[in-house]
C-alpha positions as CSV (number, residue, x, y, z in Angstrom):
1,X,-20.0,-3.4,2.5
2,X,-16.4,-3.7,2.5
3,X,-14.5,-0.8,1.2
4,X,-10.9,-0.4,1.2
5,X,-10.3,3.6,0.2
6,X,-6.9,4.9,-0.6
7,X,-5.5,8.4,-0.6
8,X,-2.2,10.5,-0.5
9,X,-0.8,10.0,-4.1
10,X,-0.1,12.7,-6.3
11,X,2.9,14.2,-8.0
12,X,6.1,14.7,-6.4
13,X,9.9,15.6,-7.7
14,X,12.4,13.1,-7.3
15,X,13.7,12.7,-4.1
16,X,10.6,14.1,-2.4
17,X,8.4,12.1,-0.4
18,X,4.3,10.9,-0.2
19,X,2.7,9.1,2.1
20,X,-0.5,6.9,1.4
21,X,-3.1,5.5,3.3
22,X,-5.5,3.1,3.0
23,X,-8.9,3.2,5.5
24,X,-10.9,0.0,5.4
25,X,-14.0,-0.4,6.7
26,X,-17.0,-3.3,6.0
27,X,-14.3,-6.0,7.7
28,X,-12.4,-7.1,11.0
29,X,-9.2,-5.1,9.5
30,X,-7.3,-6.8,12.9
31,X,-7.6,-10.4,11.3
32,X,-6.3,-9.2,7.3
33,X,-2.8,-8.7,6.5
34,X,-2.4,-5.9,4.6
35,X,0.0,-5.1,1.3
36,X,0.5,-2.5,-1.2
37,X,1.1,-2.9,-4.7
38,X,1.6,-1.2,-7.8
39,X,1.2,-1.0,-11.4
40,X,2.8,0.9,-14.3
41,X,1.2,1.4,-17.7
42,X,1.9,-1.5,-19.7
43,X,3.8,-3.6,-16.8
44,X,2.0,-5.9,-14.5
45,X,1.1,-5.3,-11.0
46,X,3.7,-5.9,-8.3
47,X,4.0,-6.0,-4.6
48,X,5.1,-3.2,-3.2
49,X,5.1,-3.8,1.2
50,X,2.9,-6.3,3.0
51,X,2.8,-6.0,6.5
52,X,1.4,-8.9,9.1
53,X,-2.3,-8.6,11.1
54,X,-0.8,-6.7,14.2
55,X,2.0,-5.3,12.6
56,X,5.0,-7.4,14.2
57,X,6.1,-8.0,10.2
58,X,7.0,-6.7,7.2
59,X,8.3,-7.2,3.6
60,X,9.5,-5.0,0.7
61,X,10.6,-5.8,-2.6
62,X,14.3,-4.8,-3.2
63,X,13.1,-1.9,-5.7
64,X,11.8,-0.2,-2.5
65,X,13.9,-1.5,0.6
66,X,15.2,1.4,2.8
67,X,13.1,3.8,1.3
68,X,9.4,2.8,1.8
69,X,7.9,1.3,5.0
70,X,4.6,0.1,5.8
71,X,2.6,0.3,8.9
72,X,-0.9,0.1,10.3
73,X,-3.0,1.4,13.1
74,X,-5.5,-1.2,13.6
75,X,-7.3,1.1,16.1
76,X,-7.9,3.6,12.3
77,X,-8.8,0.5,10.3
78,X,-5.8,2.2,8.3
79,X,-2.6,1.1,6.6
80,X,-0.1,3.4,5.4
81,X,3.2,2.9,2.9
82,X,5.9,5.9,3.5
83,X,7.5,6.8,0.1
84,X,10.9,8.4,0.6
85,X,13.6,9.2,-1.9
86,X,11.2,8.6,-4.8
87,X,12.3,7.8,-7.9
88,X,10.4,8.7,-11.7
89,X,10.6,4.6,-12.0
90,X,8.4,4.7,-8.9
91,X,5.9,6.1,-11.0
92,X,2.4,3.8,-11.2
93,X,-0.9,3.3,-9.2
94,X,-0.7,2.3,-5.7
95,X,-3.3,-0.4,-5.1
96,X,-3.6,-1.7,-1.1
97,X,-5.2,-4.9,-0.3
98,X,-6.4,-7.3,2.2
99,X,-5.8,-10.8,2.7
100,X,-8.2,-12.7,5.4
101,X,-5.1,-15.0,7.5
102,X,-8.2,-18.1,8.6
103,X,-11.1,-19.2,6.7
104,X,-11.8,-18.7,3.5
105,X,-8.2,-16.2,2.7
106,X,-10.7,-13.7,1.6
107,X,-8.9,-10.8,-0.6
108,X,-10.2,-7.2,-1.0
109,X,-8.5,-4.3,-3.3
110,X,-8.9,-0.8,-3.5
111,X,-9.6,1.5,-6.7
112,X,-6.1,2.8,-6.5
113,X,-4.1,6.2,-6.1
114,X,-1.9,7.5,-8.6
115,X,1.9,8.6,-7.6
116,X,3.6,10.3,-10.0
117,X,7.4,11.1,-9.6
118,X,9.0,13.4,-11.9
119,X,10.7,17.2,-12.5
């Protein structure tokens, strides 16, 4: 079945860095573009990094640009989002998911890991 796992969160001090990952499995990763988001308690979930099917593009919201960049390894089935320079208001669950680019735009989410960024 189709499983999109993520890992890597955890609490860090501002400044300091995490990197997650997401490993997918249950799908042809190569033909889904993949994106992180994120959700704080009581806000609503917002995207984070999205990153094309072979990895030739990429887009960040503001709140993140120059410090978090996403990648993927389609051999691993895996996409990752580097968090540097982390701020508390970077706090929130880091969701990944998966977006089918022909047919029916098919969309897959993971449970979530939590960051936490504070002293």
């Amino acid at each position: 079945q189709v499983q999109l796992v993520e890992s890597g969160g955890g609490l860090v001090q501002p400044g300091g860095s995490l990197r997650l990952s997401c490993a997918a499995s249950g799908f042809t990763f190569s033909n889904y573009a993949m994106s992180w988001y994120r959700q704080a308690p009581g806000k609503e979930r917002e995207l984070v990094a999205a990153i094309t099917n072979t990895g030739a593009r990429t887009n960040y919201a503001d709140s993140v640009k120059g410090r978090f960049t996403i990648s993927r390894d389609n051999a691993k089935n895996t996409v990752y989002l580097q968090m540097t320079s982390l701020k508390p208001e970077d706090t929130a669950a880091y969701y990944c998911k998966a977006k089918q680019l022909a047919g029916w735009g098919y969309e897959y989410w993971g449970q979530g890991t939590q960051v936490t960024v504070s002293s």
